[in-house]
N, C-alpha and C positions, 0 to 999 in steps of 0.2 A: 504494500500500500504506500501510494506517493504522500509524505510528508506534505504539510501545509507550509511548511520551509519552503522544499523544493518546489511545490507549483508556484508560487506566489515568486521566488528567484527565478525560474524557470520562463514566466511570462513575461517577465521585466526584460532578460536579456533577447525574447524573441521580440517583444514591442517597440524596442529601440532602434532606430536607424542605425546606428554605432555601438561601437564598446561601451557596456557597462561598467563605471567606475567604480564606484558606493551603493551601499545598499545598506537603512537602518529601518526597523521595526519602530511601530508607534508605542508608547508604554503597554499598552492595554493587548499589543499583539494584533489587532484590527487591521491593520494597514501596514504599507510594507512604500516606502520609497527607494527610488531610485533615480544615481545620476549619471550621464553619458556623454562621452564622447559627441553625441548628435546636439548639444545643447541645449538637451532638457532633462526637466524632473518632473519624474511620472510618480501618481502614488496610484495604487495597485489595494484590491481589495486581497488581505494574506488569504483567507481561506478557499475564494472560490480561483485564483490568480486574473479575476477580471479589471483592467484597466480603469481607474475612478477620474483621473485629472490628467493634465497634462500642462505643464508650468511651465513658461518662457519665459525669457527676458537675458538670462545670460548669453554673451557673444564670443565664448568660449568653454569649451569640456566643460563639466559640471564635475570633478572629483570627491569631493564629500556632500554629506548629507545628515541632519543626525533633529529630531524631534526632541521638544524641550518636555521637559521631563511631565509635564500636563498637557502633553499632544496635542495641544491647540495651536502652535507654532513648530515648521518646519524651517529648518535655515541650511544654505546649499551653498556650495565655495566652489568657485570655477575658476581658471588658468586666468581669464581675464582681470583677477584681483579686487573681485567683488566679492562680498558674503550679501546673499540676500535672504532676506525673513517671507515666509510665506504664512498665510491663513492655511492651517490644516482641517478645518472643521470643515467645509462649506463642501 
């Protein structure tokens, strides 16, 4: 039986145009993001690995990724030398 891990990483690296860099779990285990190569950060629902968002704005790789400890903020660091903060609830 496939792990809620691996589908949830499994769809993140088929969904992206590019290499996947990062990938961090929401506290609660619910969501799953990730960042790439393609210059985006996709958040993924963990259990079923269906695609929920798709986040733009950086203009390079998206290398990290990591949810603030009350899941309601996502913040993403790309080569461009931006940290940007996202809305994770919505």
């Amino acid at each position: 039986m496939e792990s809620r891990a691996n589908r949830a990483t499994n769809a993140a690296n088929v969904g992206h145009s590019g290499g996947v860099e990062a990938f961090a779990f929401s506290p609660d285990g619910r969501t799953l993001a990730s960042g790439s190569r393609d210059i985006t950060v996709k958040i993924w629902d963990a259990n079923t690995g269906l695609e929920l968002r798709t986040l733009s704005g950086h203009s390079s790789w998206v290398y990290s990724v990591a949810f603030s400890p009350d899941g309601r903020t996502l913040a993403s660091g790309s080569r461009d030398g931006q940290v940007r903060l996202w809305d994770a609830t919505r």
